[in-house]
C-alpha positions in Angstrom: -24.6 95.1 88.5 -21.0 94.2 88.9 -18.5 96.8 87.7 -15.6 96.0 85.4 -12.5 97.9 85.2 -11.4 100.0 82.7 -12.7 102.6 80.4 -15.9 101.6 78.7 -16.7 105.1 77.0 -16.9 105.3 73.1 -18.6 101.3 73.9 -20.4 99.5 70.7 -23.3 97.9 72.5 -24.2 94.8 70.2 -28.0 93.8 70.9 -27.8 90.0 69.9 -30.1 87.2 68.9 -27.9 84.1 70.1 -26.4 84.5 73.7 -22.5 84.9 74.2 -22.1 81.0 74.9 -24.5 79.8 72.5 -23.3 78.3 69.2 -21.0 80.1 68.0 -21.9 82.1 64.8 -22.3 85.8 63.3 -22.9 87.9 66.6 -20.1 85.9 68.5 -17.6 86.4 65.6 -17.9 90.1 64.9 -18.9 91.4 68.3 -15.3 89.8 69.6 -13.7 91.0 66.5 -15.1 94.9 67.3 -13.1 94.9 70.3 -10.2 95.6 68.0 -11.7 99.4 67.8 -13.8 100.1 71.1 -14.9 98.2 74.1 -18.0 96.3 73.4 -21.0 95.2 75.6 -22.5 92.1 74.1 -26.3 91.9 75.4 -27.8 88.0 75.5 -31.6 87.7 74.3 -33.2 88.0 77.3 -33.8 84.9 79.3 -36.8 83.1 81.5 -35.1 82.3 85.3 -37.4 79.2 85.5 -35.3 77.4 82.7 -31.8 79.0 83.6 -32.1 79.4 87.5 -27.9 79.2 87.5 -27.1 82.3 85.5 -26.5 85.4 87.3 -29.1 87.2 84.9 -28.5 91.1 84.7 -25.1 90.8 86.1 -22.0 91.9 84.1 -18.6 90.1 83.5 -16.0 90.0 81.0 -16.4 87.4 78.2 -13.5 88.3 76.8 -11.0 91.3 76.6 -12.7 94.4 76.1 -16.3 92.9 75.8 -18.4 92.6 78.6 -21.6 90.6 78.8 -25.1 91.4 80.0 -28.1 89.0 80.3 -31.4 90.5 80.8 -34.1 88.1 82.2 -37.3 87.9 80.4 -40.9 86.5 80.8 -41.6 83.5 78.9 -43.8 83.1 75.8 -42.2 85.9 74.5 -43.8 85.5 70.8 -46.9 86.8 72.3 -47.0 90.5 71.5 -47.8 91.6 75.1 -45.1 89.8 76.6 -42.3 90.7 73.3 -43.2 94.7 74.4 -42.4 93.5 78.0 -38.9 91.7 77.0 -38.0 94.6 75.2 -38.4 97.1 77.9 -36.4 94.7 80.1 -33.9 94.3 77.7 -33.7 98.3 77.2 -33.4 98.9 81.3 -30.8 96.2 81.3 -28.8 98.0 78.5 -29.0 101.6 80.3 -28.1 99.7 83.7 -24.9 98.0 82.5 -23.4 101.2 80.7 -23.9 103.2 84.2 -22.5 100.3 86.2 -19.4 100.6 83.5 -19.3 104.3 84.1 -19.6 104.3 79.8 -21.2 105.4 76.7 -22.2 104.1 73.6 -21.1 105.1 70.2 -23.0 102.8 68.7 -25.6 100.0 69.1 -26.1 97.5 66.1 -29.2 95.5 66.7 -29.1 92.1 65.1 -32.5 91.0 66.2 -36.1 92.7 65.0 -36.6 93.7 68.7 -37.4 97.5 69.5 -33.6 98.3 70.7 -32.4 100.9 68.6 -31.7 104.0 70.8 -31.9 102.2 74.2 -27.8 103.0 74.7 -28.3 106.9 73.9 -25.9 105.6 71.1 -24.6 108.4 68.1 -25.1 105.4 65.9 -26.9 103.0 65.5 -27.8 99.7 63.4 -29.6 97.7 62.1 -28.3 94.5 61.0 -29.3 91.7 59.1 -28.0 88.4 60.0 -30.7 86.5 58.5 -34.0 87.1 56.6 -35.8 87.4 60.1 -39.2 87.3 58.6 -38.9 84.6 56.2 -37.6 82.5 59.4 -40.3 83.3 61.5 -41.6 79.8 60.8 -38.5 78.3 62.0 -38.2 80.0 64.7 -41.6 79.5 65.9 -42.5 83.4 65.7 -45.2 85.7 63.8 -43.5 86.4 60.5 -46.8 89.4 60.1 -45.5 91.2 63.5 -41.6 90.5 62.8 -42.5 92.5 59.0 -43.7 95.2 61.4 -40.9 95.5 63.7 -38.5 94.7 60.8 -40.1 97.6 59.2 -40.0 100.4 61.8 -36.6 99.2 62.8 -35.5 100.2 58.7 -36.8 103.5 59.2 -35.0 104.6 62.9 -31.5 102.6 62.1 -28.7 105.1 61.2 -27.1 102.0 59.4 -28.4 99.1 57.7 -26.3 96.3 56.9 -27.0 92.4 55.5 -25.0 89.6 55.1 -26.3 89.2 51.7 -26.9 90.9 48.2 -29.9 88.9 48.3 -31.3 91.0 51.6 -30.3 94.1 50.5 -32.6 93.6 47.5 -35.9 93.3 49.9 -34.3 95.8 52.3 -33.4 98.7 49.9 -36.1 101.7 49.6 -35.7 105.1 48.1 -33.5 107.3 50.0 -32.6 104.4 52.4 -28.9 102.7 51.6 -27.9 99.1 52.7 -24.4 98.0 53.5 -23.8 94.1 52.2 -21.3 92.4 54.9 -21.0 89.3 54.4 -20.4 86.7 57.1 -16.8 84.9 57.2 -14.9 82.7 59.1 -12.1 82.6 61.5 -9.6 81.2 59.3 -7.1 80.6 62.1 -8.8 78.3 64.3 -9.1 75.7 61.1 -5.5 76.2 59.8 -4.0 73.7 61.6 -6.7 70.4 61.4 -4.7 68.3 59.0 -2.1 67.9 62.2 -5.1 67.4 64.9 -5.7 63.7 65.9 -9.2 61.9 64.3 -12.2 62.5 66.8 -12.3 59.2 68.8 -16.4 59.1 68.6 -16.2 59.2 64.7 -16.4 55.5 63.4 -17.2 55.7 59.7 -14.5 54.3 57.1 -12.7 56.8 54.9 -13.6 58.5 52.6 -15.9 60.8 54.9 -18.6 63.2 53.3 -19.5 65.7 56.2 -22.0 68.3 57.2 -21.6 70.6 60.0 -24.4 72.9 61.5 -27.7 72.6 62.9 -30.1 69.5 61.1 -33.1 71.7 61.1 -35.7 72.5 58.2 -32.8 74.7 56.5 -31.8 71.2 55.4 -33.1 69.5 52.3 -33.2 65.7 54.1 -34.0 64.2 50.9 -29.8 64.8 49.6 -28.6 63.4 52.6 -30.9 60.3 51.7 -29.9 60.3 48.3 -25.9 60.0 49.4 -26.8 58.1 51.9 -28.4 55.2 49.5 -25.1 55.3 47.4 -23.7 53.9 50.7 -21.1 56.9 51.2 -20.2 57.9 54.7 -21.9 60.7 56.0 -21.2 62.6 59.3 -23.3 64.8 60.5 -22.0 67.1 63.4 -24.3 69.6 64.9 -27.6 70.0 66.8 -30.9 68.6 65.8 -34.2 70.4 65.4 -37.1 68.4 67.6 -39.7 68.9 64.8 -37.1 68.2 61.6 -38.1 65.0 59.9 -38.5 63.2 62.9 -39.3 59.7 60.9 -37.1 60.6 58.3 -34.0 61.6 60.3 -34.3 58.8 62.8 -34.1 55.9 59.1 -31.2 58.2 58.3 -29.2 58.4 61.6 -30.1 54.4 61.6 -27.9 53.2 58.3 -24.5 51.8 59.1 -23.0 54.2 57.0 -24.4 57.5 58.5 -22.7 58.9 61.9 -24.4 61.5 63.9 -22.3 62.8 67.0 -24.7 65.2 67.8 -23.9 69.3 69.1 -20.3 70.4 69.4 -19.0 73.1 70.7 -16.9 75.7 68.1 -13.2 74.4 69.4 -14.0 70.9 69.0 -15.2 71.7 65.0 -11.3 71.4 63.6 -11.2 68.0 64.8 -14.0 66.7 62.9 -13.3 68.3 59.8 -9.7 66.6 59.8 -12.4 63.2 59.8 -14.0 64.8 56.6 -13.1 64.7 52.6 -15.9 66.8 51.4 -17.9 69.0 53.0 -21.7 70.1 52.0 -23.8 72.2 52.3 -27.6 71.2 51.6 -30.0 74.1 51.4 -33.2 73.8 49.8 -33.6 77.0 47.8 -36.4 79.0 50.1 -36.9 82.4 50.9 -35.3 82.1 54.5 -31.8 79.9 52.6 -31.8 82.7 49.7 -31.0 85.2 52.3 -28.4 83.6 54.7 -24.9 83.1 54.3 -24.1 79.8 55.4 -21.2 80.1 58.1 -20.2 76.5 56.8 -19.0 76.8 53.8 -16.5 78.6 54.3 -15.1 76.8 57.3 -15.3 73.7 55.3 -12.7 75.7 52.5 -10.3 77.0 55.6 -9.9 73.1 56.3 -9.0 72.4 53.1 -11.9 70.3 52.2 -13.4 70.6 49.2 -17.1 71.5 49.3 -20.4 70.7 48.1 -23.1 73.3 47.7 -26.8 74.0 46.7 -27.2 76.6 44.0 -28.1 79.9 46.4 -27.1 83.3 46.1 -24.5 83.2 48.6 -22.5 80.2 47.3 -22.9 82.3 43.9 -21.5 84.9 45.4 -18.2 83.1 45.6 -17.9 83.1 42.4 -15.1 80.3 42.6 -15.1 76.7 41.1 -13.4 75.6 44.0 -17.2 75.2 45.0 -18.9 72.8 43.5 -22.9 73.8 42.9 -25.7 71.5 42.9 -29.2 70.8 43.2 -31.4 67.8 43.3 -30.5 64.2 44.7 -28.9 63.3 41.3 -26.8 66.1 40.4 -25.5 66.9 43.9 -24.6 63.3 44.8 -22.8 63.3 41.1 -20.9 66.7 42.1 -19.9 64.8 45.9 -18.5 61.6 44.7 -16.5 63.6 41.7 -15.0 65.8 45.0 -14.3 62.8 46.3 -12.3 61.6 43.5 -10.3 64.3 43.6 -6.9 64.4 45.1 -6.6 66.6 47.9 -3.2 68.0 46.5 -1.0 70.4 48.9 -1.9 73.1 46.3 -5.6 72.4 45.8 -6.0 72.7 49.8 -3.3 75.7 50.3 -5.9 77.3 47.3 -9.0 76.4 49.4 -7.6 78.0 52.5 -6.5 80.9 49.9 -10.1 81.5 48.8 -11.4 81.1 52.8 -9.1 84.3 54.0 -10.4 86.1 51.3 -13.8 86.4 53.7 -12.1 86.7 56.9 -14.2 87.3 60.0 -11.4 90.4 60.3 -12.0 91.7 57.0 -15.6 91.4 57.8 -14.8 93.2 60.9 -12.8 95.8 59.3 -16.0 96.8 57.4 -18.2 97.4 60.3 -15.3 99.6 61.8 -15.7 101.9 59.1 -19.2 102.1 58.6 -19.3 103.1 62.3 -16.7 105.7 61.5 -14.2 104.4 64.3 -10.6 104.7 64.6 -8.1 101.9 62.7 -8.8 98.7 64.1 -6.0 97.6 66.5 -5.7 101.1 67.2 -8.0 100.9 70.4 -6.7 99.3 73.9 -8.6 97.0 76.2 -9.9 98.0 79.3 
């Protein structure tokens, strides 16, 4: 492995489930965040050579000041059991590898996957974290949900720390003698503080006013509320990936009407933009084990624009607690709840109070948190290598 200069002792090593360039979310946002308060050493999910043959796997480099990046290579098929054992140990030897290459030590490892990774750094700490209801989205994810229970399970009983992104979570997590820390997610209120001054995406065609979803169209969706605003011949945008298996039929007579826009998977700089294209922002989550868990990243990005926002009646929108969010379910009701946001003015105070309510639930604060459940020094107090 390559080695990086600097000082890596005292490292957080932050086992995640989405790699470093992957869609930017939860891992990306706090693991870049903990570099504020010790060097960090972000480890990908392991990866098959056959599909990525250009990435250097198992070599280090710097992602970004004071985080440094490792990408184990795995065998595929990794949802068989055998072969999930196998991924682990690689992902383990891949761990120990880059902290001696770095010369470093962990002081804590906070696994946000249900692999068997807790103690593979030698850390003082370690964590489990919640980032999702893994078992409830082992459908979705194409996995076992019976053998994710199991790891899910022993990985309760080893972490040091547990901590969810939801009340809701910490509900099925909790156990006598066993405490769980709620962290929400957030959102980086900076990088959407400036959209009303960025130029209209030039692939965005639909006529104002602009109803907008952002994220991945996959079965978290509930299809049948985009129809219904769809039918009332508003202009919807939708701006993420798409699921293969999601509604195939159903998408495709979606994507088709003249007043729908799909522009398909953005990257996380290129999000401002389109939210300067949208009036009202939604976000339509069928109430399911898997949604009552989460904590919609969106949400809040769509408040830190501005927008006003649209959203199913789940825990984490409840957990607000704010009317600047409008909550409904069921084609009727929700379309209702979008057009009277879209009657609304968008007044200099009603957006400077959306942004208000957005930094509330900073990715920072969120940050902040984790710093002092992992009983580190004052974040800003540490220096990059």
């Amino acid at each position: 492995m390559n080695r990086l200069p600097g000082d890596w002792s005292g490292a957080i090593v932050y086992c995640a489930g989405t790699p470093w360039d992957g869609n930017r979310g939860t891992d990306q946002h706090i693991a870049e965040r903990l570099t504020r308060a010790a060097p960090v050493v972000y480890v990908d999910p392991p990866i098959w050579r056959g599909h990525f043959p250009s990435v250097a796997a198992g070599d280090l480099s710097l992602a970004a000041p004071g985080l440094a990046r490792v990408t184990p290579f795995g065998a595929p098929g990794s949802t068989r059991a055998v072969l999930h054992r196998v991924n682990d140990f690689r992902v383990r030897r891949a761990v120990a590898d880059a902290l001696d290459a770095l010369a470093g030590s962990a002081h804590a490892l906070i696994l946000a996957t249900c692999h068997d990774l807790l103690g593979a750094a030698d850390e003082a700490v370690s964590v489990f974290y919640g980032t999702d209801d893994f078992v409830a989205g082992a459908e979705l994810m194409g996995d076992s949900a019976a053998r994710l229970a199991r790891q899910q399970a022993r990985n309760l009983e080893r972490a040091d720390r547990v901590v969810v992104v939801s009340e809701h979570l910490a509900e099925q997590w909790r156990a006598p003698g066993r405490s769980v820390e709620v962290i929400p997610n957030g959102v980086d209120v900076a990088a959407f503080a400036d959209v009303d001054e960025l130029p209209f995406p030039a692939d965005v065609t639909l006529s104002a006013p602009v109803v907008g979803l952002v994220g991945h169209l996959s079965n978290r969706i509930d299809i049948t509320l985009l129809e219904a605003l769809a039918t009332r011949d508003l202009s919807l945008l939708l701006v993420g990936p798409r699921q293969p298996s999601f509604e195939t039929d159903q998408l495709d007579r979606l994507i088709a009407r003249p007043n729908v826009q799909w522009v398909g998977a953005r990257v996380f700089s290129e999000l401002p933009s389109y939210l300067r294209a949208i009036d009202v922002g939604i976000t339509p989550y069928p109430d399911t084990a898997f949604n009552r868990g989460s904590f919609p990243l969106k949400t809040l990005e769509y408040l830190a624009a501005g927008r006003a926002v649209v959203a199913t009646d789940l825990p984490s929108v409840r957990s607000l607690d704010h009317d600047l969010v409008r909550i409904a379910s069921g084609p009727d009701a929700f379309t209702a709840a979008v057009e009277a946001a879209l009657a609304e003015p968008r007044t200099p105070e009603l957006v400077a109070a959306r942004r208000a309510l957005a930094a509330d639930h900073s990715w920072d604060a969120r940050a902040d948190a984790f710093v002092r459940l992992l009983g580190l020094r004052a974040p800003g107090a540490y220096t990059h290598p």
